[in-house]
Jmol script that loads the backbone (N, CA, C; Angstrom):
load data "model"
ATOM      1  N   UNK A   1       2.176 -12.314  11.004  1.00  0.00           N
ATOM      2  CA  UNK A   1       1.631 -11.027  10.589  1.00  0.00           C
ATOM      3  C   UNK A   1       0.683 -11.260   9.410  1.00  0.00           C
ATOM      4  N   UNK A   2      -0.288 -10.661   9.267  1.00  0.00           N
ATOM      5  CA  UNK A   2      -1.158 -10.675   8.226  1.00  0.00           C
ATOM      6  C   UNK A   2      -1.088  -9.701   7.586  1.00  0.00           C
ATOM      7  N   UNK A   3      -1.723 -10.326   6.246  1.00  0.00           N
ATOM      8  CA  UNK A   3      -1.900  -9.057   5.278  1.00  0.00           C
ATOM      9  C   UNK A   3      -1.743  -7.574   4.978  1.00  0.00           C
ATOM     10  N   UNK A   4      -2.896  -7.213   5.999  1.00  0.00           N
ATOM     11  CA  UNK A   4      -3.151  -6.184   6.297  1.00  0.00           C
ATOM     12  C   UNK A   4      -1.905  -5.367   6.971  1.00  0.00           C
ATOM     13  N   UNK A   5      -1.747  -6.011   7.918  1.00  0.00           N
ATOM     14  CA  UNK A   5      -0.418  -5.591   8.922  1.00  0.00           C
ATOM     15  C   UNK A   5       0.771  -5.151   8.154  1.00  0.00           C
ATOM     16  N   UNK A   6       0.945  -6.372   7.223  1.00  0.00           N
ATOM     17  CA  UNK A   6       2.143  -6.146   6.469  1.00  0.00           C
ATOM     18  C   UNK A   6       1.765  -4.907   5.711  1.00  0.00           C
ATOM     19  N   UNK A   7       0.974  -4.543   4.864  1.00  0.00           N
ATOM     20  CA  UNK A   7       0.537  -3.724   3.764  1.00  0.00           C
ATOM     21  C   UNK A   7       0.962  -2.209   4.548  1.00  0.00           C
ATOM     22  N   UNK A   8       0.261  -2.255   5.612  1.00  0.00           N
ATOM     23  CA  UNK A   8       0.467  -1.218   6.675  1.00  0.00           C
ATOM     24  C   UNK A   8       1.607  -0.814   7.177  1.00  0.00           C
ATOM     25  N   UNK A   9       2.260  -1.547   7.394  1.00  0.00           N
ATOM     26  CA  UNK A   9       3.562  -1.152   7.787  1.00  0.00           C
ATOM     27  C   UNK A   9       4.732  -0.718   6.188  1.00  0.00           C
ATOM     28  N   UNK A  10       4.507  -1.476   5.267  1.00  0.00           N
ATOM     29  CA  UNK A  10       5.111  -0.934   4.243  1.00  0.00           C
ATOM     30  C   UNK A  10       4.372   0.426   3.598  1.00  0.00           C
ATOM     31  N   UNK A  11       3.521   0.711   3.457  1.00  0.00           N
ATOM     32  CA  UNK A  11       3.290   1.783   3.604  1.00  0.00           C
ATOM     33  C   UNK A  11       3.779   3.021   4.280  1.00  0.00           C
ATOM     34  N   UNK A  12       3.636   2.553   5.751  1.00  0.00           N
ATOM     35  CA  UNK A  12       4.018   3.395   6.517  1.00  0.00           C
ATOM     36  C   UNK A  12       5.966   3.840   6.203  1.00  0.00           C
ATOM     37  N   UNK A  13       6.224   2.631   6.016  1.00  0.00           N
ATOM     38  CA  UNK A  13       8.079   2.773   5.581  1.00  0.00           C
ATOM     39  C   UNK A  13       8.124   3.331   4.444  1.00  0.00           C
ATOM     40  N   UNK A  14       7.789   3.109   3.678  1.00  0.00           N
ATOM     41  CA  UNK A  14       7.945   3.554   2.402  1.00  0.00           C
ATOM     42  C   UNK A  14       7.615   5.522   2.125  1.00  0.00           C
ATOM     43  N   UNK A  15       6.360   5.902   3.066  1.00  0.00           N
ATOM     44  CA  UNK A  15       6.282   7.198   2.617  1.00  0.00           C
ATOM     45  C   UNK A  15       6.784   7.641   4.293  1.00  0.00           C
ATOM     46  N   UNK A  16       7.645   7.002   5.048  1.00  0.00           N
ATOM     47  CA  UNK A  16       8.432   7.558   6.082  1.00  0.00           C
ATOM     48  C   UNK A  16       6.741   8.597   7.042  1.00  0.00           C
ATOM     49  N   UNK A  17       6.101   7.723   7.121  1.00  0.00           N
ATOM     50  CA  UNK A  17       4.867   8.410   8.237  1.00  0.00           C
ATOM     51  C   UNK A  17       5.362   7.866   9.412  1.00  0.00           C
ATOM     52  N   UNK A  18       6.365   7.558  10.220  1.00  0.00           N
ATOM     53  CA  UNK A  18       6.800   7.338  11.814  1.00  0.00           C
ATOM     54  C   UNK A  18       5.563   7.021  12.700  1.00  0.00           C
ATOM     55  N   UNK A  19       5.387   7.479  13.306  1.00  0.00           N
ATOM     56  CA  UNK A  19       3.978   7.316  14.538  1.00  0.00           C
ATOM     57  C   UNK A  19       2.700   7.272  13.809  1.00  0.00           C
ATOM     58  N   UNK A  20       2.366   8.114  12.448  1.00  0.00           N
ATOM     59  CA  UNK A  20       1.173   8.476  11.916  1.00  0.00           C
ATOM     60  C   UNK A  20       0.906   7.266  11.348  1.00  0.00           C
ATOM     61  N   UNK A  21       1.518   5.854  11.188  1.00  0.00           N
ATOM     62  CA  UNK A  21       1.785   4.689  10.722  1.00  0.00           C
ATOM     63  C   UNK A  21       0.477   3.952  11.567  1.00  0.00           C
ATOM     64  N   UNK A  22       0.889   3.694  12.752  1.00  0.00           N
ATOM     65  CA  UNK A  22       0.006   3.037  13.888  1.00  0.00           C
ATOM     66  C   UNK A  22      -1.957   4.091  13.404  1.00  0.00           C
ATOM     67  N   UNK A  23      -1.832   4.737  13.033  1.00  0.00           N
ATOM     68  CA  UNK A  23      -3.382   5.403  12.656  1.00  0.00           C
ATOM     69  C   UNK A  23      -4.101   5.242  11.765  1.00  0.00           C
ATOM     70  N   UNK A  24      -3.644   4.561  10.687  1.00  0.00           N
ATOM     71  CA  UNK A  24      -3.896   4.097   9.386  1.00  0.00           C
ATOM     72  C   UNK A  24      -4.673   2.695   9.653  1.00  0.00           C
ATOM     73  N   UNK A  25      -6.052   2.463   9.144  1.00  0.00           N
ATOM     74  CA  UNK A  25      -6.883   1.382   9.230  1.00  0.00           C
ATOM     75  C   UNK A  25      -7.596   1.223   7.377  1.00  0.00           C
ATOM     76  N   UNK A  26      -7.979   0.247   8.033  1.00  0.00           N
ATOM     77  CA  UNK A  26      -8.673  -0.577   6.303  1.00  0.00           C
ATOM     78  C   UNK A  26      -9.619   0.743   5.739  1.00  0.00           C
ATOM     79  N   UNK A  27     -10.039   1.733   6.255  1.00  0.00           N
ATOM     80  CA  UNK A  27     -11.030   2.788   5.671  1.00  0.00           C
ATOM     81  C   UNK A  27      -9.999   3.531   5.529  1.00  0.00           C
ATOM     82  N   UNK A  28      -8.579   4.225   5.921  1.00  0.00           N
ATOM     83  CA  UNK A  28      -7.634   5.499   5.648  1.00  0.00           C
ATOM     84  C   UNK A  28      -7.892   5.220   3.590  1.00  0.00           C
ATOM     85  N   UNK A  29      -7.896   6.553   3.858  1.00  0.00           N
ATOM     86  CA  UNK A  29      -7.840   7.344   2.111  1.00  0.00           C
ATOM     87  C   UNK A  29      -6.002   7.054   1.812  1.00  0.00           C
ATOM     88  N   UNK A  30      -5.731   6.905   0.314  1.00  0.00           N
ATOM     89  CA  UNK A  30      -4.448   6.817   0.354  1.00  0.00           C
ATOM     90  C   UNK A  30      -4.112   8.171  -0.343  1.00  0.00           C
ATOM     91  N   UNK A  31      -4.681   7.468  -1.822  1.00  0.00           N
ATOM     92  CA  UNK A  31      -4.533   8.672  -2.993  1.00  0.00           C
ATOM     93  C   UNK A  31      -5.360   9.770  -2.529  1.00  0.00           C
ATOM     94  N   UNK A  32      -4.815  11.186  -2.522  1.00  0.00           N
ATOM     95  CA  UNK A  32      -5.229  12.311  -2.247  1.00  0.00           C
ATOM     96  C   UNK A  32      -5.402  12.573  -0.983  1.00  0.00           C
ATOM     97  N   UNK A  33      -5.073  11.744  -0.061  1.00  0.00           N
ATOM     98  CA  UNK A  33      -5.208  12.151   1.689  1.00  0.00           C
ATOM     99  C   UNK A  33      -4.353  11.938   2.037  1.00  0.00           C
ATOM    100  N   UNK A  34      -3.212  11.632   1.484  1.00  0.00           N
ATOM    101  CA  UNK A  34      -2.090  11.210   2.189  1.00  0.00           C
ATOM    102  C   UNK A  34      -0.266  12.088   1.531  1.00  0.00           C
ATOM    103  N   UNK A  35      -0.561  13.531   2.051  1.00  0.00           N
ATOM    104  CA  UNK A  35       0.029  13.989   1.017  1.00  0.00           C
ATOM    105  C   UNK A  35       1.843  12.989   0.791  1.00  0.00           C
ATOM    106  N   UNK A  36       2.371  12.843   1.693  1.00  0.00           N
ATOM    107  CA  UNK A  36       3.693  12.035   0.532  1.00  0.00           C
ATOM    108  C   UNK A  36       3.105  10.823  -0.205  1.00  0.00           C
ATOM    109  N   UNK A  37       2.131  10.604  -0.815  1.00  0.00           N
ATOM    110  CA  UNK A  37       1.791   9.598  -1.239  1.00  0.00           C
ATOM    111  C   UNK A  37       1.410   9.922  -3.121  1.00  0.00           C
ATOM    112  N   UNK A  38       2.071   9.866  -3.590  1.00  0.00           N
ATOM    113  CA  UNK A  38       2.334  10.920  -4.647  1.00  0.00           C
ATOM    114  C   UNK A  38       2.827   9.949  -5.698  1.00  0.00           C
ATOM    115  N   UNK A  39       2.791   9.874  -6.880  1.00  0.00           N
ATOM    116  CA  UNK A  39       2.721   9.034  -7.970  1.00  0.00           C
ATOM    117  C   UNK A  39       4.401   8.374  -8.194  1.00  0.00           C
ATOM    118  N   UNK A  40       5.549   9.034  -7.716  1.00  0.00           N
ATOM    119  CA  UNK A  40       6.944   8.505  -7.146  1.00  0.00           C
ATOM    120  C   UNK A  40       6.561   6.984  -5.746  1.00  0.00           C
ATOM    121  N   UNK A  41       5.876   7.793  -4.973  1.00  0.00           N
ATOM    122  CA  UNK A  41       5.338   6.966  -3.943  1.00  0.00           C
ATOM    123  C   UNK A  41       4.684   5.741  -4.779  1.00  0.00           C
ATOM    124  N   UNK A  42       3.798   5.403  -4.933  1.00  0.00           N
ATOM    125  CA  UNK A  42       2.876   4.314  -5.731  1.00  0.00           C
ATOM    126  C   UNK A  42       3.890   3.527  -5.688  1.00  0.00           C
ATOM    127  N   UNK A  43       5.106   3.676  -6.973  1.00  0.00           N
ATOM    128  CA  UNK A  43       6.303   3.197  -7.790  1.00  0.00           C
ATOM    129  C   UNK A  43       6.872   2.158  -6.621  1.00  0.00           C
ATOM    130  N   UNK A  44       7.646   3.297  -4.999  1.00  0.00           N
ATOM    131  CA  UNK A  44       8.116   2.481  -4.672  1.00  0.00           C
ATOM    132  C   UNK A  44       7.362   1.658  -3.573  1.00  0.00           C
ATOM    133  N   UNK A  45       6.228   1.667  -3.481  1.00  0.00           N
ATOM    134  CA  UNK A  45       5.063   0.905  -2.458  1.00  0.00           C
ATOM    135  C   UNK A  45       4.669  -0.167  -3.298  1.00  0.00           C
ATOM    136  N   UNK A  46       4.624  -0.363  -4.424  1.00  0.00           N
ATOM    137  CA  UNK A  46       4.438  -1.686  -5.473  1.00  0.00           C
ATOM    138  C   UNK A  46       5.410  -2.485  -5.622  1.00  0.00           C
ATOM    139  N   UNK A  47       7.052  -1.883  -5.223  1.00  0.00           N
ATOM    140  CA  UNK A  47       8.333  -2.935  -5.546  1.00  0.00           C
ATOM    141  C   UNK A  47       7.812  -2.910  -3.865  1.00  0.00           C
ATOM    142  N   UNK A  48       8.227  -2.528  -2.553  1.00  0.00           N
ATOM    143  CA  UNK A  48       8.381  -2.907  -1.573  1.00  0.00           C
ATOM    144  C   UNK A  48       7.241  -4.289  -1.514  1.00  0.00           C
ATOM    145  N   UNK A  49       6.126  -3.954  -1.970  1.00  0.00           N
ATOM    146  CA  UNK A  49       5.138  -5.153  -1.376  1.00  0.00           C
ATOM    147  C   UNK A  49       5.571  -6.417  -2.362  1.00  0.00           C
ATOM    148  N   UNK A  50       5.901  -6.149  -3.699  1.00  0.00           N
ATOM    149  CA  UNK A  50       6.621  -7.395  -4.310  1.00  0.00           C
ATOM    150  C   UNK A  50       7.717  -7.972  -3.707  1.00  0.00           C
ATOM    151  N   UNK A  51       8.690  -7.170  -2.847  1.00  0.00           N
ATOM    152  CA  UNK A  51       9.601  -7.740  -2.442  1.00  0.00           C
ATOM    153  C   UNK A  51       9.382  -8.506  -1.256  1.00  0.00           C
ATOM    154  N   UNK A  52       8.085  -7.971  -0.393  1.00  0.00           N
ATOM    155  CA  UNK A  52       8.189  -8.242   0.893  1.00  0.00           C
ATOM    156  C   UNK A  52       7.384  -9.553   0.565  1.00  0.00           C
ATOM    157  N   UNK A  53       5.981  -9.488  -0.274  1.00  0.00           N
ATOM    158  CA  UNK A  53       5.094 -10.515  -0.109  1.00  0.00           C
ATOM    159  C   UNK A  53       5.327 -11.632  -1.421  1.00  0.00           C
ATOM    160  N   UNK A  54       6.498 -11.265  -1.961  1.00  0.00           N
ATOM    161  CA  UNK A  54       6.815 -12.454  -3.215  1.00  0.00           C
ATOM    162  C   UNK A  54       5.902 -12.449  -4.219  1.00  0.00           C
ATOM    163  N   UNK A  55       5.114 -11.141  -4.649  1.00  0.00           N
ATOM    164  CA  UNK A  55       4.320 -11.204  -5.865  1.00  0.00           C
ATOM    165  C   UNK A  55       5.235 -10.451  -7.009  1.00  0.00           C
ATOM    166  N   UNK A  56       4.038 -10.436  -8.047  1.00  0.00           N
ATOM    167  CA  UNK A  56       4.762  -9.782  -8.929  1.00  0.00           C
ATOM    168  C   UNK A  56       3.670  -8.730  -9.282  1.00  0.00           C
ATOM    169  N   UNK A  57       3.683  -7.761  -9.901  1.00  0.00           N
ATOM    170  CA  UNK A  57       2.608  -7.110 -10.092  1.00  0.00           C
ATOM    171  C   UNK A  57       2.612  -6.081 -11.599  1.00  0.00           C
ATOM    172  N   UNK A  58       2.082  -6.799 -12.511  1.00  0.00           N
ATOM    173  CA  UNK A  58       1.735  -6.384 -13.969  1.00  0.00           C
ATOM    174  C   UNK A  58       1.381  -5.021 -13.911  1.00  0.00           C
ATOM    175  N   UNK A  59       1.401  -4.042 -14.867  1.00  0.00           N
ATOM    176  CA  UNK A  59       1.433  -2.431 -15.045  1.00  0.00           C
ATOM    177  C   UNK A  59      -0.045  -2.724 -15.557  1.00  0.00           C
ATOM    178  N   UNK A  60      -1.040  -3.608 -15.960  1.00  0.00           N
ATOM    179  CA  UNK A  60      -2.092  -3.231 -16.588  1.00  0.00           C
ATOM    180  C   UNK A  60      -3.168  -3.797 -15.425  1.00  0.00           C
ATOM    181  N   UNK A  61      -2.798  -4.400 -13.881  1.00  0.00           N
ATOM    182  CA  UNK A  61      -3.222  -4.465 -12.868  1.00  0.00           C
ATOM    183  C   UNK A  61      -3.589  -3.073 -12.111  1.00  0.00           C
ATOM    184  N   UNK A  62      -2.810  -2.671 -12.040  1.00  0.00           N
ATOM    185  CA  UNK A  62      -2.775  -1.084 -11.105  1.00  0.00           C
ATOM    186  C   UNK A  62      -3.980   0.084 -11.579  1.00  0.00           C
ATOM    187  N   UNK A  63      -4.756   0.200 -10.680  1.00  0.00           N
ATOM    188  CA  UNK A  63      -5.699   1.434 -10.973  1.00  0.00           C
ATOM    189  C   UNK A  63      -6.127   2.022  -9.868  1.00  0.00           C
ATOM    190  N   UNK A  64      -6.720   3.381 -10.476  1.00  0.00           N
ATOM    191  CA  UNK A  64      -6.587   4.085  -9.186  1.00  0.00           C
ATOM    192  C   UNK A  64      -7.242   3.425  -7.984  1.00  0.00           C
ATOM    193  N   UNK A  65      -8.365   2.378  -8.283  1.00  0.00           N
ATOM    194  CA  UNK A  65      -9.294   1.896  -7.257  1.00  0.00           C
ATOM    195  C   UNK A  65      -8.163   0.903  -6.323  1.00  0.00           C
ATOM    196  N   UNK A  66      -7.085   0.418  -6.826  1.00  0.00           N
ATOM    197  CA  UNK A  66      -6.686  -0.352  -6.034  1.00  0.00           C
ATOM    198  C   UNK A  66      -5.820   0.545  -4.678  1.00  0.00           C
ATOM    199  N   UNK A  67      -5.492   1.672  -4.987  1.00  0.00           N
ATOM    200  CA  UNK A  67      -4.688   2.701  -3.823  1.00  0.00           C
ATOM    201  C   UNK A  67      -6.157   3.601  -3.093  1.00  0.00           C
ATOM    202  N   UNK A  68      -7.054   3.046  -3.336  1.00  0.00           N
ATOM    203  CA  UNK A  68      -8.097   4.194  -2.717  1.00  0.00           C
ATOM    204  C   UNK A  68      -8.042   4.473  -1.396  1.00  0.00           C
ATOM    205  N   UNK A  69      -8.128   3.024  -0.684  1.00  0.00           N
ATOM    206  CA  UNK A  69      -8.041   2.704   0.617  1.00  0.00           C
ATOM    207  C   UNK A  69      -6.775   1.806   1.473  1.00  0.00           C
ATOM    208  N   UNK A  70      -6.466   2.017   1.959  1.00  0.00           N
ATOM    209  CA  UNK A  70      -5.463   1.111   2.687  1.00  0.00           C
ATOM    210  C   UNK A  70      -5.766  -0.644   2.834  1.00  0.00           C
ATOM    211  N   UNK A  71      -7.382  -0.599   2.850  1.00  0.00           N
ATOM    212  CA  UNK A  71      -8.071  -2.496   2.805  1.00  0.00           C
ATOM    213  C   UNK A  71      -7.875  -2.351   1.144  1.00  0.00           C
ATOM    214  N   UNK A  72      -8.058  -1.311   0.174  1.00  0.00           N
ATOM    215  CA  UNK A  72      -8.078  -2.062  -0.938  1.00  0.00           C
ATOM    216  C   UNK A  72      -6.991  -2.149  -1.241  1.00  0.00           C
ATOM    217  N   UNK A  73      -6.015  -1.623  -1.051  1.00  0.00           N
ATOM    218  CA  UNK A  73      -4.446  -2.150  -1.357  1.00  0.00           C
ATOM    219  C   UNK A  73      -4.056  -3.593  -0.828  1.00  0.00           C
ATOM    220  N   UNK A  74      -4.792  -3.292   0.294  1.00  0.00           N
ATOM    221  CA  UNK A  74      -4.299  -4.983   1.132  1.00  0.00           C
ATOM    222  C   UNK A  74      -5.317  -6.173   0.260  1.00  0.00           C
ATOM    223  N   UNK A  75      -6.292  -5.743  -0.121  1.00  0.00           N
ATOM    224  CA  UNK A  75      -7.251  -6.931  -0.449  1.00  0.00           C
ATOM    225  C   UNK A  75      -6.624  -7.246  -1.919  1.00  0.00           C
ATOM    226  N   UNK A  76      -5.883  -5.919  -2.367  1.00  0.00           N
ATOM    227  CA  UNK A  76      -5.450  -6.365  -3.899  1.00  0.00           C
ATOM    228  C   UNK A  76      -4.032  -7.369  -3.277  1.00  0.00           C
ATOM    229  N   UNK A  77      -3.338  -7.072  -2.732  1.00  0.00           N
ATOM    230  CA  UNK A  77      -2.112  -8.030  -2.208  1.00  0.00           C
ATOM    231  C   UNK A  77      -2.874  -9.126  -1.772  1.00  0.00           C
ATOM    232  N   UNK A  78      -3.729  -9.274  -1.164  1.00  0.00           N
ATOM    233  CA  UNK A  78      -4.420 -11.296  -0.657  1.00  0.00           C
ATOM    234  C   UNK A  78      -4.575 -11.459  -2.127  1.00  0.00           C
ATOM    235  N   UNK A  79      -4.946 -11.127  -3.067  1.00  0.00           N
ATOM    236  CA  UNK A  79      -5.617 -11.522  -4.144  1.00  0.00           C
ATOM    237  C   UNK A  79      -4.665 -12.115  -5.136  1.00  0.00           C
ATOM    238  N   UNK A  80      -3.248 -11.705  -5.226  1.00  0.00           N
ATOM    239  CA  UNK A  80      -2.189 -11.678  -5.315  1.00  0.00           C
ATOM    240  C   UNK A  80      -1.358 -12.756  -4.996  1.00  0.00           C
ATOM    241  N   UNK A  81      -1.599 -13.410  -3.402  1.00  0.00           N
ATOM    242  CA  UNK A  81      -0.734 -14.402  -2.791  1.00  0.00           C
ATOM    243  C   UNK A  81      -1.761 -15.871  -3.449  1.00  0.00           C
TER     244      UNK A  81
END
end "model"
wireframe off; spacefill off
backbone 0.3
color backbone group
């Protein structure tokens, strides 16, 4: 599984989107289009991808540009490994 895939699917688990999961591509909006995706959300989509992809991820890393898009979340996780 790659990157992307992974990023995608934790996402999708994390804010419980079921089927709406498979619709989500590298252009989907996160912040502000995605209503359970909500500043609780962020919290636990940053431990899931630490847990899943073995990073760690510093509080002065995180900005809004990195949740914009579903590729920039994933491109911030490659950047990461």
């Amino acid at each position: 599984m790659n990157t992307f895939e992974g990023v995608r699917l934790i996402v999708g688990d994390v804010l419980q989107l079921g089927t709406r999961t498979a619709a989500l591509t590298a252009d989907s909006a996160l912040l502000g289009n995605i209503p359970e995706f909500d500043s609780m959300a962020v919290v636990s989509v940053i431990t899931a991808l630490e847990d899943n992809f073995g990073i760690i991820v510093e509080d002065d890393e995180i900005d809004a540009a990195t949740f914009e898009t579903l590729g920039s979340l994933a491109a911030f996780v490659d950047g990461k490994l």
